[in-house]
ROSE-4610 file (N, C-alpha, C; in Angstrom, 1 decimal, always signed):
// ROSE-4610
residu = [X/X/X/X/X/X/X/X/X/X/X/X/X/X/X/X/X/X/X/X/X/X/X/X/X/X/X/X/X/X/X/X/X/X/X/X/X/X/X/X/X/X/X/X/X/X/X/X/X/X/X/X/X/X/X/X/X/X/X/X/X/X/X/X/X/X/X/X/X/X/X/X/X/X/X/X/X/X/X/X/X/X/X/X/X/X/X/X/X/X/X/X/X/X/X/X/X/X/X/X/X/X/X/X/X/X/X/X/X/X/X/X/X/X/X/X/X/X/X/X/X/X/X/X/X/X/X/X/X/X/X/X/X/X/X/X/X/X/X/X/X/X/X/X/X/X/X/X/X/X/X/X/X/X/X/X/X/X/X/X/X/X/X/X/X/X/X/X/X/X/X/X/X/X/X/X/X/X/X/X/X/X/X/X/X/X/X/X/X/X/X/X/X/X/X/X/X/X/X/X/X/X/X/X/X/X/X/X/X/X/X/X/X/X/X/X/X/X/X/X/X/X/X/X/X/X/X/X/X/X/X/X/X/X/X/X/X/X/X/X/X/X/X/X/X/X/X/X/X/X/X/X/X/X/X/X/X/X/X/X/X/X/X/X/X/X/X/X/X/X/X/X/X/X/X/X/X/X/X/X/X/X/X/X/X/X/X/X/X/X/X/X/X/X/X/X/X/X/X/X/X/X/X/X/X/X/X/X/X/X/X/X/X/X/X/X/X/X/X/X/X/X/X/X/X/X/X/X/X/X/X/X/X/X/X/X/X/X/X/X/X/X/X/X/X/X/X/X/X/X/X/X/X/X/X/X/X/X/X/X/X/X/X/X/X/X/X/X/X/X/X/X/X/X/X/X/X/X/X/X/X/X/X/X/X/X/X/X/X/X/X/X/X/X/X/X/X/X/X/X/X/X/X/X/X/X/X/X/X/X/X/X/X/X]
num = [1/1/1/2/2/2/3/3/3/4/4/4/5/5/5/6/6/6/7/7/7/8/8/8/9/9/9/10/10/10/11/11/11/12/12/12/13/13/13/14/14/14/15/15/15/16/16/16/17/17/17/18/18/18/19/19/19/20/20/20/21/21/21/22/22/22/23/23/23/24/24/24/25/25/25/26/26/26/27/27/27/28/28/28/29/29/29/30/30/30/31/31/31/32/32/32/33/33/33/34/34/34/35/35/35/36/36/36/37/37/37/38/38/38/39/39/39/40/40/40/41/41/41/42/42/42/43/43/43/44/44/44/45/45/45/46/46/46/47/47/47/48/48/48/49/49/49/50/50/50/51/51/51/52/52/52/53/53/53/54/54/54/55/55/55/56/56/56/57/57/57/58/58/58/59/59/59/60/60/60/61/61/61/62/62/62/63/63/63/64/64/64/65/65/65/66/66/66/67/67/67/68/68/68/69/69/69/70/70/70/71/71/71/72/72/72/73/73/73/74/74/74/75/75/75/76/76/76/77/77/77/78/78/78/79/79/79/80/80/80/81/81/81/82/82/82/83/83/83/84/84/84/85/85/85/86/86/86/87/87/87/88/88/88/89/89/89/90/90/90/91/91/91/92/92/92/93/93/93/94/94/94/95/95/95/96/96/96/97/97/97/98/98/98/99/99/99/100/100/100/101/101/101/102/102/102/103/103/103/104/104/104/105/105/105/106/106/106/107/107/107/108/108/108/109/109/109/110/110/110/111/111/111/112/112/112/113/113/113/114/114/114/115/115/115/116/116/116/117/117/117/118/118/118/119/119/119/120/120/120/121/121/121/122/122/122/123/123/123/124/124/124/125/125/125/126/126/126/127/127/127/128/128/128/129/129/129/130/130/130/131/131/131/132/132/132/133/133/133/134/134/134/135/135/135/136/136/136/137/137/137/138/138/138]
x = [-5.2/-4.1/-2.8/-2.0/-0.3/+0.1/+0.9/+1.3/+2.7/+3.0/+4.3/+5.1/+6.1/+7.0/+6.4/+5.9/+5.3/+6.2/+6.7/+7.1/+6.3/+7.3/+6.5/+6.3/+5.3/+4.6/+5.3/+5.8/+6.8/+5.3/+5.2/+4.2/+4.8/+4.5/+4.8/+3.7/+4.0/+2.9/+3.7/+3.6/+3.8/+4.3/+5.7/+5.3/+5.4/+5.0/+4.6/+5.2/+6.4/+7.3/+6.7/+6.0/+5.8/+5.9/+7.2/+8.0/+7.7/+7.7/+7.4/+8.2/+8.0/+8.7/+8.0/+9.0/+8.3/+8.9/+8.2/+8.0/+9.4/+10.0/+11.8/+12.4/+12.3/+13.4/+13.3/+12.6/+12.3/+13.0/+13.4/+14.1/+15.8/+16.3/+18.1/+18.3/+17.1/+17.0/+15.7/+15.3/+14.5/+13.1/+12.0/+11.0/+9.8/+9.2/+7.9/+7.0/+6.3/+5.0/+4.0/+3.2/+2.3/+0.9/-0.2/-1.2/-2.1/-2.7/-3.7/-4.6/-6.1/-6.9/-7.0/-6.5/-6.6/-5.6/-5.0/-4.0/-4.8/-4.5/-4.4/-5.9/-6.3/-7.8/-6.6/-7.7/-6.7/-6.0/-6.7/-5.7/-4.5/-4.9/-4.0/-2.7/-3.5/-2.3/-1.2/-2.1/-1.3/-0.6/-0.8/+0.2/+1.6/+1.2/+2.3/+3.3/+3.0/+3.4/+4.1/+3.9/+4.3/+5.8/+5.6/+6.7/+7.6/+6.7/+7.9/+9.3/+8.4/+9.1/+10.3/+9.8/+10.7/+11.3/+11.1/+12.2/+13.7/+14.2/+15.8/+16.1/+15.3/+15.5/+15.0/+14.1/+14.4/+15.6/+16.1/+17.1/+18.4/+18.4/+19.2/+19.3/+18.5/+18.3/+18.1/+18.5/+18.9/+17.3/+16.1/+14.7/+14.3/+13.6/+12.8/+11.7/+10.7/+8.9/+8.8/+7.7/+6.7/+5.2/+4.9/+3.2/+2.5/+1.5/+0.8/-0.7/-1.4/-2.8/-3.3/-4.6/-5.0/-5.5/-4.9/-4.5/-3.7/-4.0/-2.9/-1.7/-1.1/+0.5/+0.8/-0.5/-0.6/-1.2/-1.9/-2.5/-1.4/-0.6/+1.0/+1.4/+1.5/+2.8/+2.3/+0.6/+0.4/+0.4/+0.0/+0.1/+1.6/+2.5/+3.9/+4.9/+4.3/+4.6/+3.9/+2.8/+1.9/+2.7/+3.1/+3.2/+4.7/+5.4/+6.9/+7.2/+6.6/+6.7/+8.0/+9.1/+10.5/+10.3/+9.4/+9.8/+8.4/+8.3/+8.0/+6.5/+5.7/+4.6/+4.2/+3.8/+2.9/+1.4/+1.1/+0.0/-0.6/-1.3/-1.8/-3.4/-3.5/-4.6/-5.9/-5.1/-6.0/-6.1/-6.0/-5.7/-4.8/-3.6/-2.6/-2.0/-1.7/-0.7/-1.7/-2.9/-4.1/-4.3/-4.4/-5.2/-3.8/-3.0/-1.4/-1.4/-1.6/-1.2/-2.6/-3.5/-5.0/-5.3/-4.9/-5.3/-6.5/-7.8/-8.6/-8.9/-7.9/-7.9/-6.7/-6.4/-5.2/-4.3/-3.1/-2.4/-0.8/-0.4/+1.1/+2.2/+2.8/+3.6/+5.8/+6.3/+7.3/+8.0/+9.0/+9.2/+11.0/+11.6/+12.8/+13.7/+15.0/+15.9/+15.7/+15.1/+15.4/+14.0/+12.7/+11.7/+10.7/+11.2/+10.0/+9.3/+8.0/+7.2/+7.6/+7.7/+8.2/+7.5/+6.5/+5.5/+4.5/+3.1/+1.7/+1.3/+0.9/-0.1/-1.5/-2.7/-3.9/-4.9/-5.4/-6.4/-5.6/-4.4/-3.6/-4.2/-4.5/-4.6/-3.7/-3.7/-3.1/-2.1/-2.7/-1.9/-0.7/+0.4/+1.7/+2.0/+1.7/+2.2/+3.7/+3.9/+5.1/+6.0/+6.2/+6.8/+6.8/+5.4/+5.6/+6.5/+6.6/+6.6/+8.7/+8.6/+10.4/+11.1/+10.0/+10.4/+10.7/+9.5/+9.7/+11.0/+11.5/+12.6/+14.2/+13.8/+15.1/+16.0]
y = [+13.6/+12.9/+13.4/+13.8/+14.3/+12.7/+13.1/+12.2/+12.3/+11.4/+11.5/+12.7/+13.0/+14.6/+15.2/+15.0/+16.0/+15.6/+16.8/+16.4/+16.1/+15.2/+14.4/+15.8/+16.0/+17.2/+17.0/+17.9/+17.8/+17.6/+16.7/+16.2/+15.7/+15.9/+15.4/+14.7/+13.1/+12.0/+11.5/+10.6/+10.1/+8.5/+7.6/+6.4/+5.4/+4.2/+3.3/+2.9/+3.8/+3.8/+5.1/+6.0/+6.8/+8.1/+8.3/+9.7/+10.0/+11.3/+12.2/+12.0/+11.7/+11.7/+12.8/+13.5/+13.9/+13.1/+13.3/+12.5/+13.3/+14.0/+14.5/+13.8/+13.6/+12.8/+11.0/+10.7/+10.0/+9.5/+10.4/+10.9/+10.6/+10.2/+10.4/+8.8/+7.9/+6.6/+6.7/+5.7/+5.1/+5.7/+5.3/+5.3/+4.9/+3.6/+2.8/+3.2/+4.1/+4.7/+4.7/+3.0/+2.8/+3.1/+3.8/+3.4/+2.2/+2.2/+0.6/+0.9/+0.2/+1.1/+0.3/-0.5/-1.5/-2.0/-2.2/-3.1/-4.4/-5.2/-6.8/-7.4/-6.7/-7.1/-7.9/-8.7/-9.9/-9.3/-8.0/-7.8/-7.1/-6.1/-5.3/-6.0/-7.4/-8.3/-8.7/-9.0/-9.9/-8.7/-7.6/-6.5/-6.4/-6.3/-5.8/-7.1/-8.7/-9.5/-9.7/-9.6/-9.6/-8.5/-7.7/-6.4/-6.9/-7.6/-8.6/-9.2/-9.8/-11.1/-10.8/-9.8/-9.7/-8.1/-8.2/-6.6/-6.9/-7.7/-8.0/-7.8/-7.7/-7.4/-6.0/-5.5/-4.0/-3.3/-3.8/-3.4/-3.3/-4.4/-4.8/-3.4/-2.9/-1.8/-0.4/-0.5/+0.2/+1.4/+0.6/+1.2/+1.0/+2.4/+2.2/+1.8/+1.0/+0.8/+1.3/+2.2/+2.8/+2.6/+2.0/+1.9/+3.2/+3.1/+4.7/+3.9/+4.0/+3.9/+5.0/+5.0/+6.0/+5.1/+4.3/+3.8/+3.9/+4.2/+4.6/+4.0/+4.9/+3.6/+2.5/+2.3/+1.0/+0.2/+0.3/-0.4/-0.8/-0.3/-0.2/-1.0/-1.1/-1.8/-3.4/-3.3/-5.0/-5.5/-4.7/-5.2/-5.8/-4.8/-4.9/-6.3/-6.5/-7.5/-9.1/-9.1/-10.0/-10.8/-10.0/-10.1/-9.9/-9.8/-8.8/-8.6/-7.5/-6.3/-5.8/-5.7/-5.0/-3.3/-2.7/-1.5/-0.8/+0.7/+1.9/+1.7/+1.6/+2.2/+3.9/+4.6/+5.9/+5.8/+6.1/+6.6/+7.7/+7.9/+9.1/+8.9/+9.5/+9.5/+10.6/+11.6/+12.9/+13.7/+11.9/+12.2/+13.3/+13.2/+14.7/+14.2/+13.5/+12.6/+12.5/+11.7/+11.0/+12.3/+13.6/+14.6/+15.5/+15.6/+15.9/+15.3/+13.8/+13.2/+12.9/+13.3/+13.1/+12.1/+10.9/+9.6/+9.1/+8.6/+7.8/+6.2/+5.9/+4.3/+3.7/+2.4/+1.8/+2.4/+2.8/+3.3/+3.2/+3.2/+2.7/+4.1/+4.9/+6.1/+5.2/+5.4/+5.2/+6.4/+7.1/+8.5/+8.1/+8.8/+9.2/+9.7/+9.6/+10.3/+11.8/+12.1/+13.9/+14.0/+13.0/+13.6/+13.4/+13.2/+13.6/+12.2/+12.5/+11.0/+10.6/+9.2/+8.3/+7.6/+6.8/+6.0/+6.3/+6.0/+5.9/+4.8/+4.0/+2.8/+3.1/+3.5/+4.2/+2.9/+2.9/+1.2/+0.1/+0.2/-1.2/-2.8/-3.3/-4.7/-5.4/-6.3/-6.6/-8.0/-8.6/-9.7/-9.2/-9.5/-9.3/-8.3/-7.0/-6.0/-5.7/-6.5/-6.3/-6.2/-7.6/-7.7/-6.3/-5.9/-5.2/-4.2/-3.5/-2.4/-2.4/-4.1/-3.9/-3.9/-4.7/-4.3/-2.9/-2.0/-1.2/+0.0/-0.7/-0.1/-0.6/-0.8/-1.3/-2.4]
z = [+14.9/+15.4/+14.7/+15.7/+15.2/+14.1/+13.0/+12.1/+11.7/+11.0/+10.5/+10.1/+10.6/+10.3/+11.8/+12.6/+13.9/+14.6/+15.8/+17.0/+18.0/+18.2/+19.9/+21.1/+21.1/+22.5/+23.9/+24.0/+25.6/+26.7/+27.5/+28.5/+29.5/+31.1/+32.0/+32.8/+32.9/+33.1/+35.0/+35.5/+36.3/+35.6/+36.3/+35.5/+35.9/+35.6/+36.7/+38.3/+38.5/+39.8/+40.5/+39.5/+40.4/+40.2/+39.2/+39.6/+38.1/+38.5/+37.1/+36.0/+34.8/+33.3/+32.5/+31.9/+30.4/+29.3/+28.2/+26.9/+26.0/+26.7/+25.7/+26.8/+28.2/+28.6/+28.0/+27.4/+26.4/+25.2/+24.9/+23.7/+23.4/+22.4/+22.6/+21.2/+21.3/+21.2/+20.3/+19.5/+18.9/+20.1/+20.0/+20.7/+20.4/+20.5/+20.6/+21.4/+21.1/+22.8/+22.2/+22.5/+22.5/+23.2/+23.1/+23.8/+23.9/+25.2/+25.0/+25.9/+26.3/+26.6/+28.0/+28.5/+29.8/+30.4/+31.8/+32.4/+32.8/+32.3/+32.4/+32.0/+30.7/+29.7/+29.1/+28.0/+27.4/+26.4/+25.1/+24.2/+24.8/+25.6/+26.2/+26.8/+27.4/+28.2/+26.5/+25.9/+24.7/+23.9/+23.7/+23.3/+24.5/+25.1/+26.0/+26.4/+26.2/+26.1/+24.9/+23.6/+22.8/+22.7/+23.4/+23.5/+24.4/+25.6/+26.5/+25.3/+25.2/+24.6/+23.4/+22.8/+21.7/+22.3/+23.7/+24.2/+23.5/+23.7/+23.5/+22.3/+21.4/+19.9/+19.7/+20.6/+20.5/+21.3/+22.2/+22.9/+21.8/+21.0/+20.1/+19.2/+18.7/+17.6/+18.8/+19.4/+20.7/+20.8/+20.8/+20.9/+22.0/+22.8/+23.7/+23.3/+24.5/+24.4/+25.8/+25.7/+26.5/+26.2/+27.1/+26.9/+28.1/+27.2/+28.0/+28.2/+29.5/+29.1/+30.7/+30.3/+31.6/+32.8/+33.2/+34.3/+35.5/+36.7/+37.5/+37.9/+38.6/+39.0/+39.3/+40.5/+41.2/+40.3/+39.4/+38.4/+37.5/+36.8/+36.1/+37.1/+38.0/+38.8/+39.2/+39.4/+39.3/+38.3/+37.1/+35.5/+35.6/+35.6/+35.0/+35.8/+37.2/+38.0/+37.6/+37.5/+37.2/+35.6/+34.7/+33.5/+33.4/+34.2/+34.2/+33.4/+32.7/+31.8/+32.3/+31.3/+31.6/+31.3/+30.5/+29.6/+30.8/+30.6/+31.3/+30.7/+31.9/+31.7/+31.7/+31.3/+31.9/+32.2/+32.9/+33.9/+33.0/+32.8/+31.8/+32.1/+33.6/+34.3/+34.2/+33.3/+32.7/+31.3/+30.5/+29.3/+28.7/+29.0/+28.8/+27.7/+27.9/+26.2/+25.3/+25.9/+24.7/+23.7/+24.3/+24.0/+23.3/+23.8/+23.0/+21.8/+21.7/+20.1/+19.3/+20.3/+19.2/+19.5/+20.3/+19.8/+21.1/+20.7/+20.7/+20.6/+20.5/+19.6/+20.0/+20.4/+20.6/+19.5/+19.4/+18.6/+19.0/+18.2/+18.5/+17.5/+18.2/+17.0/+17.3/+16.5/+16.1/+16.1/+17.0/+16.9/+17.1/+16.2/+16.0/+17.7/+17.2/+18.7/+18.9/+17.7/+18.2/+18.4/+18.4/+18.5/+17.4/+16.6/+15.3/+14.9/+14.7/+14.5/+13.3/+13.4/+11.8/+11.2/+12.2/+11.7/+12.5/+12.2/+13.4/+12.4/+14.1/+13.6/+14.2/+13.5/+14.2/+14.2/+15.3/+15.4/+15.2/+16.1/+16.1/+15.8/+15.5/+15.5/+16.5/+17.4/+18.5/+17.8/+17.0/+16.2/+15.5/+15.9/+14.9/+15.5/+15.9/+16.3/+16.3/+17.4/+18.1/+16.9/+16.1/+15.0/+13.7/+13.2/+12.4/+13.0/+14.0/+15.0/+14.8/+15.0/+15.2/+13.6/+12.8/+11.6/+10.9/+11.5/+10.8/+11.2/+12.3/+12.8/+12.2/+11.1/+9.6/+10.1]
């Protein structure tokens, strides 16, 4: 798994609207890109809720959140409606990112404006998350 000091891997996913993103148009801003391994299972629901909730306080510290799981668009888009998730899902339907940053495991990376990883959280714990996540954003 890519770690702290790596750059984030240029990848083009599809994102929950549909239309192609890569992971540097991403970039410019803070960046929270989380993986999680289900749309609308309960932890998965209660991470991405948690990120709801306290979005305004990452907007505040001017950070994006991106959640990634290998679920498709239409799956992202009932998730994101059902729950009104404000922040960008990715679709990552052929493990291209999973297999770019190594990760296996709910995992959450903290990546700088120019790109470079700052924190990884590997085997997230779904409790508190959100919070440590904005903390460790100073």
């Amino acid at each position: 798994m890519l770690g702290e000091g790596d750059r984030l891997p240029d990848v083009t996913l599809l994102d929950d609207q549909g239309a192609e993103i890569s992971t540097t148009d991403l970039l410019g801003t803070p960046l929270v890109l989380y993986f999680y391994p289900k749309d609308d299972t309960p932890g998965c629901t209660s991470q991405a809720s948690q990120f709801r909730d306290m979005y305004g306080q990452f907007e505040k510290k001017k950070a994006k959140i991106v959640g990634v799981s290998r679920d498709s668009v239409e799956s992202h888009q009932r998730f994101k409606n059902k729950y009104s998730i404000p922040f960008t899902l990715l679709a990552d339907t052929e493990s291209k990112l999973y297999k770019a940053l190594g990760v296996n495991a709910r995992t959450t990376f903290l990546i700088d404006a120019d790109g470079r990883i700052r924190k990884v959280w590997p085997k997230v714990n779904v409790d508190q998350h959100a919070e440590e996540v904005l903390t460790s954003l100073g």
